[in-house]
PyMOL Python script that loads the backbone (N, CA, C, O; Angstrom):
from pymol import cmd

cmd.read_pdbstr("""\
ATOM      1  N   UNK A   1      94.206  50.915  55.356  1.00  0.00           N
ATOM      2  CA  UNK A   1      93.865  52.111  54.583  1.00  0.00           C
ATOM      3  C   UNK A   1      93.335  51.695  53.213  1.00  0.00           C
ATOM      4  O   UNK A   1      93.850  50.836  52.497  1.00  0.00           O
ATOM      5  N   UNK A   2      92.241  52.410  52.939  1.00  0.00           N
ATOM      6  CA  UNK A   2      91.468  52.190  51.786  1.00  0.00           C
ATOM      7  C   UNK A   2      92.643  52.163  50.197  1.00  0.00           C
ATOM      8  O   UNK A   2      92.639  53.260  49.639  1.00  0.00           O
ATOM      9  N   UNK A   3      93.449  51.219  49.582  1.00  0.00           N
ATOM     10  CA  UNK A   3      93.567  50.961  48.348  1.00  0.00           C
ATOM     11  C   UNK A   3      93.410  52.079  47.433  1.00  0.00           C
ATOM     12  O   UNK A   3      94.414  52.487  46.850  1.00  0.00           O
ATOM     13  N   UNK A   4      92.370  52.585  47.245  1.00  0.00           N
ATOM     14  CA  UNK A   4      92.351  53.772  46.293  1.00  0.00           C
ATOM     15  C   UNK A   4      92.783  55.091  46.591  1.00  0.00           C
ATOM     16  O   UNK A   4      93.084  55.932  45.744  1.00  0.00           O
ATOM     17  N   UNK A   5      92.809  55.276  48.047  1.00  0.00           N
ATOM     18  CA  UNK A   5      92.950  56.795  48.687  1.00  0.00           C
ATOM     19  C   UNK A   5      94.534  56.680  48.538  1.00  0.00           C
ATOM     20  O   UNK A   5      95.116  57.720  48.230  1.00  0.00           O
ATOM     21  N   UNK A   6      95.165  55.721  48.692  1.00  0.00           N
ATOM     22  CA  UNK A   6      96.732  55.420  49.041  1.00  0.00           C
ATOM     23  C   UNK A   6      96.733  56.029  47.150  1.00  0.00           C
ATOM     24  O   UNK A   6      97.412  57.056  47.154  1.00  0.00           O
ATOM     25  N   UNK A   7      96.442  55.861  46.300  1.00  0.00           N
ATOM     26  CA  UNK A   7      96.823  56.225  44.459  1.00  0.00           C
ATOM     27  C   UNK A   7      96.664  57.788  44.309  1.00  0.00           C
ATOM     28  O   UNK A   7      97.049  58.332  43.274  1.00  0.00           O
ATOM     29  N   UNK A   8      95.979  58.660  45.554  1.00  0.00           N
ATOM     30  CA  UNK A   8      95.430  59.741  45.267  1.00  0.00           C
ATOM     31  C   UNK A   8      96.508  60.628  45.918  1.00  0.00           C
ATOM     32  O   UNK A   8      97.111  60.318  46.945  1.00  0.00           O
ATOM     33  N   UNK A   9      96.711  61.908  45.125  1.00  0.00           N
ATOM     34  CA  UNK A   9      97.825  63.093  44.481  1.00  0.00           C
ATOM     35  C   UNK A   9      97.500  64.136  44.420  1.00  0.00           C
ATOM     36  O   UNK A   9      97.181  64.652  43.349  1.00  0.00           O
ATOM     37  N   UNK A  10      97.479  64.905  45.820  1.00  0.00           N
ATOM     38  CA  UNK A  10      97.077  66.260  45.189  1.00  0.00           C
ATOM     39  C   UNK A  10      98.038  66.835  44.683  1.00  0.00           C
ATOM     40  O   UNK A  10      99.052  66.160  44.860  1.00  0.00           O
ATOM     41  N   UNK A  11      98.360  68.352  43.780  1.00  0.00           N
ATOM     42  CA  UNK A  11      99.420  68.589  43.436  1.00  0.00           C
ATOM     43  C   UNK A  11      98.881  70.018  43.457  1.00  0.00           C
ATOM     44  O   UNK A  11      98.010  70.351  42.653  1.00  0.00           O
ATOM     45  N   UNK A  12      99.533  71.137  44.636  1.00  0.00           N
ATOM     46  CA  UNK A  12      99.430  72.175  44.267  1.00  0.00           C
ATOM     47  C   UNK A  12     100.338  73.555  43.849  1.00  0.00           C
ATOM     48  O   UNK A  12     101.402  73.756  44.435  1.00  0.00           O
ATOM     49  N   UNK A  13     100.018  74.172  43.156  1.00  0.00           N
ATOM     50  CA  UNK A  13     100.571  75.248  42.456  1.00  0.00           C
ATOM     51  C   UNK A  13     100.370  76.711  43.027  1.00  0.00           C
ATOM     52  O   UNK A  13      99.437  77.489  42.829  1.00  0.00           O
ATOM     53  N   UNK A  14     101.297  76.835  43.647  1.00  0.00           N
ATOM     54  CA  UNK A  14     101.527  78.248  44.571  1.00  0.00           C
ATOM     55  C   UNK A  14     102.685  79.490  44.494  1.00  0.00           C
ATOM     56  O   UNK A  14     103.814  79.464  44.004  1.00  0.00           O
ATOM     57  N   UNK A  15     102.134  80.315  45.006  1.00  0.00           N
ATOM     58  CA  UNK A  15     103.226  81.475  44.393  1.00  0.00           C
ATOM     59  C   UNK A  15     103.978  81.698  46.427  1.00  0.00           C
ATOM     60  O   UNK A  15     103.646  81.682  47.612  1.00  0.00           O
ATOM     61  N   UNK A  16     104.902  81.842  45.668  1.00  0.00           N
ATOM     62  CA  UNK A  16     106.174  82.372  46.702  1.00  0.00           C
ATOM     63  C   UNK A  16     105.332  83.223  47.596  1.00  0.00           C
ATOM     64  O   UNK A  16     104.259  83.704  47.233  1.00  0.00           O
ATOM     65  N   UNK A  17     105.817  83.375  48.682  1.00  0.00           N
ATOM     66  CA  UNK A  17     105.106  84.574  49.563  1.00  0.00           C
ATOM     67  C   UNK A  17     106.664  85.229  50.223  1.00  0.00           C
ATOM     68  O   UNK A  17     107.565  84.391  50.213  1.00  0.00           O
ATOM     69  N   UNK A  18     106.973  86.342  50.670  1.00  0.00           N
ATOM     70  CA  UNK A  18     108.103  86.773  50.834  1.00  0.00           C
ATOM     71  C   UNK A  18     107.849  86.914  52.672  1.00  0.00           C
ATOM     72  O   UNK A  18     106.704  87.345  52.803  1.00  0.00           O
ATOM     73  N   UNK A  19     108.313  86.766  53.681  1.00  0.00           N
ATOM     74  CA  UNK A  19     107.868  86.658  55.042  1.00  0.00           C
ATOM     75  C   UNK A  19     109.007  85.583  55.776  1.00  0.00           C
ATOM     76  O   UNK A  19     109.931  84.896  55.343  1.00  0.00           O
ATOM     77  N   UNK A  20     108.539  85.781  56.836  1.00  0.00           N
ATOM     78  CA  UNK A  20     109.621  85.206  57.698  1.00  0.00           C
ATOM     79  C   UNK A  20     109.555  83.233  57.754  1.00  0.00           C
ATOM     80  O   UNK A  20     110.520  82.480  57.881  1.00  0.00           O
ATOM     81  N   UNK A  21     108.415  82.942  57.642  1.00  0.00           N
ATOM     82  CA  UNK A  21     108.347  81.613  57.442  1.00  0.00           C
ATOM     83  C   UNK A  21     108.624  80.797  56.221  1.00  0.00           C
ATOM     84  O   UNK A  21     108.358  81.232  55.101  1.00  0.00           O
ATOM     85  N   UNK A  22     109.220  79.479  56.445  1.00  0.00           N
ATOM     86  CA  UNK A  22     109.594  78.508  55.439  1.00  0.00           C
ATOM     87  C   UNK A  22     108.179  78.238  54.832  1.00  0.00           C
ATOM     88  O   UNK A  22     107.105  78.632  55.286  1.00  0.00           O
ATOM     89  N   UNK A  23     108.476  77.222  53.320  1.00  0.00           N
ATOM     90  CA  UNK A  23     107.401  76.942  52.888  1.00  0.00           C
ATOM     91  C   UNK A  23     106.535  75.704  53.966  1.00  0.00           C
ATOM     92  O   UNK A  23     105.377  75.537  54.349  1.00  0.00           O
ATOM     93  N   UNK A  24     107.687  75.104  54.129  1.00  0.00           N
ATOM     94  CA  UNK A  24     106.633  73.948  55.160  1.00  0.00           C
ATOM     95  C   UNK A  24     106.062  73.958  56.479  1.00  0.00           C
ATOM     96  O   UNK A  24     105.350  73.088  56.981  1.00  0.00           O
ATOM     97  N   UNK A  25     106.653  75.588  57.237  1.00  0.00           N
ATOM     98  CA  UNK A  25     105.715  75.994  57.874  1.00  0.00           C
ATOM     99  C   UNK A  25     104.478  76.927  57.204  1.00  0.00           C
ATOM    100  O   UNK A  25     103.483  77.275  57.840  1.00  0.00           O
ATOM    101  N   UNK A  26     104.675  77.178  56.141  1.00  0.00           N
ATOM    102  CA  UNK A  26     103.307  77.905  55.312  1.00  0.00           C
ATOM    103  C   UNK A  26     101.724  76.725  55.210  1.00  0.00           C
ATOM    104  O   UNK A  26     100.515  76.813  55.421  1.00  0.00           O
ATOM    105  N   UNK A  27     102.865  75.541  54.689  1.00  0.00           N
ATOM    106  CA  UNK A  27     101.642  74.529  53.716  1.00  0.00           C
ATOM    107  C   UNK A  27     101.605  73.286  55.375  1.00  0.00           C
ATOM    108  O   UNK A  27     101.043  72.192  55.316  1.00  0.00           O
ATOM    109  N   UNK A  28     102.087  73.637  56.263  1.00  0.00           N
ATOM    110  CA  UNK A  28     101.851  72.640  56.816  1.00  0.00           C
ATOM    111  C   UNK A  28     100.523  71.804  57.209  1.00  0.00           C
ATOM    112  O   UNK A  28     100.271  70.609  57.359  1.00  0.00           O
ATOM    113  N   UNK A  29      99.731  73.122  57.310  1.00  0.00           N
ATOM    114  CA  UNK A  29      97.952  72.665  57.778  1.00  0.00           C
ATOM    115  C   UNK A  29      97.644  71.747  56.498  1.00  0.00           C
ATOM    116  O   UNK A  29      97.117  70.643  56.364  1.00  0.00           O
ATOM    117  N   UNK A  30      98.065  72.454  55.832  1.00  0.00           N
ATOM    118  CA  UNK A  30      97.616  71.898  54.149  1.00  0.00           C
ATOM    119  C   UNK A  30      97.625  70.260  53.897  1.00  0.00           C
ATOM    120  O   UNK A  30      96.850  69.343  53.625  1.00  0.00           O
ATOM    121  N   UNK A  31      98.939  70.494  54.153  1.00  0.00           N
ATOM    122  CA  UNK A  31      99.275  68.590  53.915  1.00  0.00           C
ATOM    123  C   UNK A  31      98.821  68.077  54.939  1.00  0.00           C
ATOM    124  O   UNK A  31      98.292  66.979  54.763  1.00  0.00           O
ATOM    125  N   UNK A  32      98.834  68.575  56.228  1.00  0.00           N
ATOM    126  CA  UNK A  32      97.940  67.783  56.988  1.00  0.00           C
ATOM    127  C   UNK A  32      97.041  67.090  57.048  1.00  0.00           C
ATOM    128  O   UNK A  32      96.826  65.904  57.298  1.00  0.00           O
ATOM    129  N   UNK A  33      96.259  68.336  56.675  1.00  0.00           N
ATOM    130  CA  UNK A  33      94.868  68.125  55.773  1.00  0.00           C
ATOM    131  C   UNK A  33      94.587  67.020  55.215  1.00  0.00           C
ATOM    132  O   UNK A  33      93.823  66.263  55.815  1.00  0.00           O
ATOM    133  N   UNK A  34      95.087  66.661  54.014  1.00  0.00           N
ATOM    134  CA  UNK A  34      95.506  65.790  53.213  1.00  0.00           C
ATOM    135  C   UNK A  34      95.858  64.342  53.548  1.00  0.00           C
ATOM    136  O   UNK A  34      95.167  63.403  53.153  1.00  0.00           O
ATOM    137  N   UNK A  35      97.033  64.185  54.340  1.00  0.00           N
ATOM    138  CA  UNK A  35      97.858  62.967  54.681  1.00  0.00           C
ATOM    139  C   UNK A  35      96.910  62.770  55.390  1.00  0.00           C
ATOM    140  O   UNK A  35      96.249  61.831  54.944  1.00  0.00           O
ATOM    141  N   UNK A  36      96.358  63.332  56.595  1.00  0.00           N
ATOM    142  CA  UNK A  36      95.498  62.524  57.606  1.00  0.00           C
ATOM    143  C   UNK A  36      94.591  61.810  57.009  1.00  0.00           C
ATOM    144  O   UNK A  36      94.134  60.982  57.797  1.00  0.00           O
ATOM    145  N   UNK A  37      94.045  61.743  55.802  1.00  0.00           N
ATOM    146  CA  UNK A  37      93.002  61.662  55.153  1.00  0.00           C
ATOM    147  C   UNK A  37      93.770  60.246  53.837  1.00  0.00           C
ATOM    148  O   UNK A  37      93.089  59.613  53.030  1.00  0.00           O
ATOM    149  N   UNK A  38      95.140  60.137  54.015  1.00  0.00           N
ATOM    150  CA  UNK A  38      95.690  58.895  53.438  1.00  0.00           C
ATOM    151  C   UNK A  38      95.908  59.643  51.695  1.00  0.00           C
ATOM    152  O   UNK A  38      96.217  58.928  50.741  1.00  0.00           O
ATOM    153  N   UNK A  39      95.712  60.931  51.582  1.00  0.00           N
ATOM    154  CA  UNK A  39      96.632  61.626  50.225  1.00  0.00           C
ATOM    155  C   UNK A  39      97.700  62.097  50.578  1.00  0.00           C
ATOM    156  O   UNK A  39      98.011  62.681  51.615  1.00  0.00           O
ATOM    157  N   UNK A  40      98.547  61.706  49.258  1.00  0.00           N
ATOM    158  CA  UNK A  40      99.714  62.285  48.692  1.00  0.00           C
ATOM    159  C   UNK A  40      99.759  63.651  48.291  1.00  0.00           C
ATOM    160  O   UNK A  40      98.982  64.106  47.452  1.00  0.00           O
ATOM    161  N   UNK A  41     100.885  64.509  49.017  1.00  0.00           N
ATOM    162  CA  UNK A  41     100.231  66.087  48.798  1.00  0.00           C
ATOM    163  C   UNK A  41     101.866  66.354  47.676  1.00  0.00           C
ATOM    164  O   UNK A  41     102.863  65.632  47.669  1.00  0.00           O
ATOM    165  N   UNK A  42     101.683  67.273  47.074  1.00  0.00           N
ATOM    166  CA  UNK A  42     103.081  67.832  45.941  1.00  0.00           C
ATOM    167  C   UNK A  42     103.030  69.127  45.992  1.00  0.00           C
ATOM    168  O   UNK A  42     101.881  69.445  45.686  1.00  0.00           O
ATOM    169  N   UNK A  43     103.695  70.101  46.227  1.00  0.00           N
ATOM    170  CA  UNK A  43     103.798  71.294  46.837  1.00  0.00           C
ATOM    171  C   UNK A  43     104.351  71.832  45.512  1.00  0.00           C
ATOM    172  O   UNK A  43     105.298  71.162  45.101  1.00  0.00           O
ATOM    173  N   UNK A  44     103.937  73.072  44.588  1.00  0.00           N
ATOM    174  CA  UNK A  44     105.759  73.438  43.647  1.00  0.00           C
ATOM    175  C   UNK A  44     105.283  74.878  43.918  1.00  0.00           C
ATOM    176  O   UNK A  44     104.256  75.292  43.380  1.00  0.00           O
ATOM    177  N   UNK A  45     106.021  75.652  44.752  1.00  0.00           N
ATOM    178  CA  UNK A  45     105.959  76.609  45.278  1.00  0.00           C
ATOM    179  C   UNK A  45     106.816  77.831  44.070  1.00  0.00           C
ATOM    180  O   UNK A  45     108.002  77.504  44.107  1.00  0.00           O
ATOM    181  N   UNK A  46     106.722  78.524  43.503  1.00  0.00           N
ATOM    182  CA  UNK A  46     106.807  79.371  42.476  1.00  0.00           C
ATOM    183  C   UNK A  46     107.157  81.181  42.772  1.00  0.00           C
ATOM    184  O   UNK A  46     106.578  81.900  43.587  1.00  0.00           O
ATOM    185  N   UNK A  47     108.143  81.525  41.936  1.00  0.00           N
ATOM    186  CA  UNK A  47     108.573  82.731  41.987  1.00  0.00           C
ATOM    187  C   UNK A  47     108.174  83.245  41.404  1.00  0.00           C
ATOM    188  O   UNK A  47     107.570  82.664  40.504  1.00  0.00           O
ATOM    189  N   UNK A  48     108.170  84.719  41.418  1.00  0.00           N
ATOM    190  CA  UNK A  48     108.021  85.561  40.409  1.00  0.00           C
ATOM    191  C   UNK A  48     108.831  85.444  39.269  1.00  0.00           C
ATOM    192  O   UNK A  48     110.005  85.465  39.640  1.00  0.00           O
ATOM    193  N   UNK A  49     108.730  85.317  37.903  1.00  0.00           N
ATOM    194  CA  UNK A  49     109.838  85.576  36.897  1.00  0.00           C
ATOM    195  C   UNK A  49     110.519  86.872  36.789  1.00  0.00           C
ATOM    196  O   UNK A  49     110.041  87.972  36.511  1.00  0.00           O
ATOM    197  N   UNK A  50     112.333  86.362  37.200  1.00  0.00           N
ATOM    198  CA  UNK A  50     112.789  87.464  37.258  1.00  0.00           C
ATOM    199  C   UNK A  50     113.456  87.675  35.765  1.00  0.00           C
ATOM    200  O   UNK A  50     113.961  88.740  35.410  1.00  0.00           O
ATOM    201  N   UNK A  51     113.355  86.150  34.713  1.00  0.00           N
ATOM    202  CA  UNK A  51     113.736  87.104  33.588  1.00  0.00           C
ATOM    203  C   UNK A  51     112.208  86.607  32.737  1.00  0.00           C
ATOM    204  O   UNK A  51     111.265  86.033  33.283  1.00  0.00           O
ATOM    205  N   UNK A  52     112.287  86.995  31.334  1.00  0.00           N
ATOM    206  CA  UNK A  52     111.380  86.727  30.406  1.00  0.00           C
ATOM    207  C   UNK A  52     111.069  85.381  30.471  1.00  0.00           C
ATOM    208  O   UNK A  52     112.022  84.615  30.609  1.00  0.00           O
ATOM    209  N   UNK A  53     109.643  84.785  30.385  1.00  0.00           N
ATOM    210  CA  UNK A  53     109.672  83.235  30.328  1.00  0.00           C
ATOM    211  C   UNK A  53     109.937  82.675  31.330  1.00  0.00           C
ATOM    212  O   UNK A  53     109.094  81.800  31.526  1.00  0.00           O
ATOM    213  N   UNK A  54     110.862  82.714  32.288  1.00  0.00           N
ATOM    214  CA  UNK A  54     111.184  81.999  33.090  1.00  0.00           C
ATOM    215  C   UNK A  54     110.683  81.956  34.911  1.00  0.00           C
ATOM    216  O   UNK A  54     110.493  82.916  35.658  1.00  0.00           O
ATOM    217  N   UNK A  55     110.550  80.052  35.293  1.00  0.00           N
ATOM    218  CA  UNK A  55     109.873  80.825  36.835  1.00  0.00           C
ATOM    219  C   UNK A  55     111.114  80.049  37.429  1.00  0.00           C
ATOM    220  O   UNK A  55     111.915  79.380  36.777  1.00  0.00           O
ATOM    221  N   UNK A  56     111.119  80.278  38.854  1.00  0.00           N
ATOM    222  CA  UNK A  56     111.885  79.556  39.590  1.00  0.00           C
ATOM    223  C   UNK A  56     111.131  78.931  40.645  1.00  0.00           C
ATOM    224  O   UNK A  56     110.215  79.485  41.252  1.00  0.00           O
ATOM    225  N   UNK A  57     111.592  77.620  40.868  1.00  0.00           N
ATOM    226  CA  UNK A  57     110.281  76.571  41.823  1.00  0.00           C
ATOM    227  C   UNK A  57     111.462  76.348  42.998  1.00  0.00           C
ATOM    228  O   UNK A  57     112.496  75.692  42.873  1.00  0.00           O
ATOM    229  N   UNK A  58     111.028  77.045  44.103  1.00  0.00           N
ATOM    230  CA  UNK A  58     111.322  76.908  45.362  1.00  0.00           C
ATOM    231  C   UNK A  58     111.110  75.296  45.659  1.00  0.00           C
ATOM    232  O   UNK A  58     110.233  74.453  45.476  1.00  0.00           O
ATOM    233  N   UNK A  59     112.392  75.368  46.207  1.00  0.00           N
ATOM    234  CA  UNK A  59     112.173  73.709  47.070  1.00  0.00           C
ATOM    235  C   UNK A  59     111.584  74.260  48.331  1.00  0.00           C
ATOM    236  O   UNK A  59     111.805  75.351  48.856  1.00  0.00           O
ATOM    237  N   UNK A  60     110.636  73.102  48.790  1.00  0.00           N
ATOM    238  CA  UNK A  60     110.546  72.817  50.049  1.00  0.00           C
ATOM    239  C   UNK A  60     111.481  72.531  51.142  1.00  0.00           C
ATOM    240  O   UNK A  60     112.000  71.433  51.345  1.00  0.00           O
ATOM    241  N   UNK A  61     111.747  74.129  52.175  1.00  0.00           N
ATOM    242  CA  UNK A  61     112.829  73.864  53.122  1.00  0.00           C
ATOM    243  C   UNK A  61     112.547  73.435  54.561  1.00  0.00           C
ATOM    244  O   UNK A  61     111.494  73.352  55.192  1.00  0.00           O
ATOM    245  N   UNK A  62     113.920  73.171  54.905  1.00  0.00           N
ATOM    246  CA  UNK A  62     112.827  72.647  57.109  1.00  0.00           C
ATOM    247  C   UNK A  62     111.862  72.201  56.729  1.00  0.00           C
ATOM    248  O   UNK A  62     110.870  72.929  56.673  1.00  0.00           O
ATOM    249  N   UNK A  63     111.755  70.318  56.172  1.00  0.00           N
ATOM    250  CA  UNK A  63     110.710  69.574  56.812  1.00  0.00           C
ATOM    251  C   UNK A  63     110.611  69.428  57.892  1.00  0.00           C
ATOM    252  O   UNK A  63     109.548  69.173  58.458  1.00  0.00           O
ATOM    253  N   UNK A  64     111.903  69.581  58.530  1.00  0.00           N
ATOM    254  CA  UNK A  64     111.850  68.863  60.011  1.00  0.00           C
ATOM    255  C   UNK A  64     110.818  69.556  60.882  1.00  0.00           C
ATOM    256  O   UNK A  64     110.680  69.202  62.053  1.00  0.00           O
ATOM    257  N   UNK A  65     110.189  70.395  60.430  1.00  0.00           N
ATOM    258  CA  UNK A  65     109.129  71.407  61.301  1.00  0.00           C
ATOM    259  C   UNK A  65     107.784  70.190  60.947  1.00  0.00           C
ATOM    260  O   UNK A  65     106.766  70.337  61.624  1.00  0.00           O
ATOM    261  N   UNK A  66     107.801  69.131  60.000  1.00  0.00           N
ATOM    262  CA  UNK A  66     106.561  68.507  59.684  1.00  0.00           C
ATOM    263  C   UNK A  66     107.094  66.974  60.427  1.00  0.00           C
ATOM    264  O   UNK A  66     108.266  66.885  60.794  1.00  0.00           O
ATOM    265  N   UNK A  67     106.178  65.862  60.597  1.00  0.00           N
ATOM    266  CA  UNK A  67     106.414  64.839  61.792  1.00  0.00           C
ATOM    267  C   UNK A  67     106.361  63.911  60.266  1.00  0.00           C
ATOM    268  O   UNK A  67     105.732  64.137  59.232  1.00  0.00           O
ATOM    269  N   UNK A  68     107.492  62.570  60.709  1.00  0.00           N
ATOM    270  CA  UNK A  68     107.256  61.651  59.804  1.00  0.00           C
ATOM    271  C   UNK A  68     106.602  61.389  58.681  1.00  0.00           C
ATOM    272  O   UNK A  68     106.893  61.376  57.485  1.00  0.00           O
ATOM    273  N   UNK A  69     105.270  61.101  59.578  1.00  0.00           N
ATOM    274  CA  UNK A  69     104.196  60.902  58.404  1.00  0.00           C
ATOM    275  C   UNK A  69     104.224  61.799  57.205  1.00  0.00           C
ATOM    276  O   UNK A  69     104.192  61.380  56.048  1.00  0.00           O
ATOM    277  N   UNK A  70     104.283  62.978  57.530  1.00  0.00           N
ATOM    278  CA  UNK A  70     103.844  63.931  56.848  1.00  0.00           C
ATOM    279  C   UNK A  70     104.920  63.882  55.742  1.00  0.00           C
ATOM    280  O   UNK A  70     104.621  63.754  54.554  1.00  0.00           O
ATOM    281  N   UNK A  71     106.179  63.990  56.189  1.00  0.00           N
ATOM    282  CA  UNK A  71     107.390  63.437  55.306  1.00  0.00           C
ATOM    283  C   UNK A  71     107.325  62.723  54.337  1.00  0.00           C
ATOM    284  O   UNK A  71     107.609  63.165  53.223  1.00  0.00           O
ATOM    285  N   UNK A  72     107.008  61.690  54.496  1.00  0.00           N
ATOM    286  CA  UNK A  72     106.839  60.192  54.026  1.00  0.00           C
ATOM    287  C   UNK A  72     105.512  60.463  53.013  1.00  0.00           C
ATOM    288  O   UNK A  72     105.246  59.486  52.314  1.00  0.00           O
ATOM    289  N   UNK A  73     104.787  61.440  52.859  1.00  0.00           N
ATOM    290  CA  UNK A  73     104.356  61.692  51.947  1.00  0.00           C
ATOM    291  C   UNK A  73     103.852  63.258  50.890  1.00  0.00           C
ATOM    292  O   UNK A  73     102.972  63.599  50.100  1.00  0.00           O
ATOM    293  N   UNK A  74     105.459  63.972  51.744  1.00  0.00           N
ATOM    294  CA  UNK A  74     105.462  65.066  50.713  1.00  0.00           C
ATOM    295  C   UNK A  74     106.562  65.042  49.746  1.00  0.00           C
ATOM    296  O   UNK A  74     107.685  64.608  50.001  1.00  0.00           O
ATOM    297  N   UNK A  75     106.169  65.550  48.576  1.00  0.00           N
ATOM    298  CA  UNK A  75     106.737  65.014  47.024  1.00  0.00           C
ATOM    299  C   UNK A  75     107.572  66.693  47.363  1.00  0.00           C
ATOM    300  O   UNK A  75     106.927  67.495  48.037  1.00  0.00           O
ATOM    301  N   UNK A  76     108.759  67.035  46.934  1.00  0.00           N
ATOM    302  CA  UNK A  76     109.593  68.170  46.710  1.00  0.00           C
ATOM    303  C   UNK A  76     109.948  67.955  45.356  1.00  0.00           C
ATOM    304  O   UNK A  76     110.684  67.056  44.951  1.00  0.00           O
ATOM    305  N   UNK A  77     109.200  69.116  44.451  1.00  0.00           N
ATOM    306  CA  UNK A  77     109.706  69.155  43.094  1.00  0.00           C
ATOM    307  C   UNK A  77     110.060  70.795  42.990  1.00  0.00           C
ATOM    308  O   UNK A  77     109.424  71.627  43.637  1.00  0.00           O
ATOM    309  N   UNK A  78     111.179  71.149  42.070  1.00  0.00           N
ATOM    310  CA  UNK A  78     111.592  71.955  41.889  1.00  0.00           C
ATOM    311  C   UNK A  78     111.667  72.520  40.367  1.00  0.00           C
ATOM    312  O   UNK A  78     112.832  72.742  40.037  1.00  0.00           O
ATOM    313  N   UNK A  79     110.811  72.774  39.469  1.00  0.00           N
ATOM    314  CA  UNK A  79     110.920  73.327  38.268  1.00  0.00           C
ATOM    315  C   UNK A  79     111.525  74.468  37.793  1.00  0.00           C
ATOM    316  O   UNK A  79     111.328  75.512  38.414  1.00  0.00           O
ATOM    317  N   UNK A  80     112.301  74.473  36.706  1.00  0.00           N
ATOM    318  CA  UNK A  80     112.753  75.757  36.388  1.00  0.00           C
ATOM    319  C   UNK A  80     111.810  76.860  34.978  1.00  0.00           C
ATOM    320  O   UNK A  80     111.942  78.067  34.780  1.00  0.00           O
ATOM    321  N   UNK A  81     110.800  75.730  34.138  1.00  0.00           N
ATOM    322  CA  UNK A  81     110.258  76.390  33.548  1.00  0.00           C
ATOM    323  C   UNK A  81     108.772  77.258  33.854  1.00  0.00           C
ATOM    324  O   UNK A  81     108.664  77.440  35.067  1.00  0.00           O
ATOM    325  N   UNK A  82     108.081  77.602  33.390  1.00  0.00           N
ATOM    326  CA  UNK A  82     106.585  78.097  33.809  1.00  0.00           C
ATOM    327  C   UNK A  82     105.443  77.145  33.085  1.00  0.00           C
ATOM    328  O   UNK A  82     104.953  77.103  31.957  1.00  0.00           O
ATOM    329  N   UNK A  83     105.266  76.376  34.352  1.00  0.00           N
ATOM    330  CA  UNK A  83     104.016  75.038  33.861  1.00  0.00           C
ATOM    331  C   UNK A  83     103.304  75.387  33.445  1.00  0.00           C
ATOM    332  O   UNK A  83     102.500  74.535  33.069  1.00  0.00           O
ATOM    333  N   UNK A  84     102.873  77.118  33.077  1.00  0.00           N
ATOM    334  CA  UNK A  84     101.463  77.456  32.759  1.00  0.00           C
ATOM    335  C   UNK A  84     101.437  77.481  30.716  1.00  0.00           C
ATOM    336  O   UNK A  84     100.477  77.538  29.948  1.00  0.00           O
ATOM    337  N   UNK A  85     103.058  77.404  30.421  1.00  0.00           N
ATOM    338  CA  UNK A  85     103.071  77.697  29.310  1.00  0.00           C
ATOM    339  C   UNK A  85     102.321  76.518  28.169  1.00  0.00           C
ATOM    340  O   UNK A  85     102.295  76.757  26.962  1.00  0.00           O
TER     341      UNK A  85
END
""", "prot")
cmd.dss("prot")
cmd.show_as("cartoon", "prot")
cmd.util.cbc("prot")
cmd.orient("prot")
């Protein structure tokens, strides 16, 4: 695998969706996408603020719905402030 593609990070910024599916059956095509292609995908999946100022960053739940690979290169970050500030 190409050296430079292995350094590359996507990182995306998404809002909560309320529905019957987990996030990693939501983003799964997504990272697919991605990993097949030898990127690092970062998911921070985002709430609505339920007080002033503040967001809440959903972890990524049930990987086990995603295969190894895909594992092995999704980043689970969980923030409590609003990155946009």
């Amino acid at each position: 695998m190409d050296k430079e593609k292995e350094d590359i990070e996507v990182i995306f910024i998404v809002s909560h969706i309320r529905d019957n599916t987990t996030p990693a059956e939501r983003y799964k095509s997504l990272i697919r996408g991605f990993t097949e292609q030898g990127i690092n995908v970062k998911i921070i999946e985002f709430d609505y603020p339920w007080k002033e100022n503040t967001w809440m960053g959903h972890e990524i739940e049930n990987v086990d719905v995603l295969d190894d690979q895909l594992k092995d290169r999704l980043t689970i970050v969980e923030p409590t402030l609003n990155p946009f500030q």
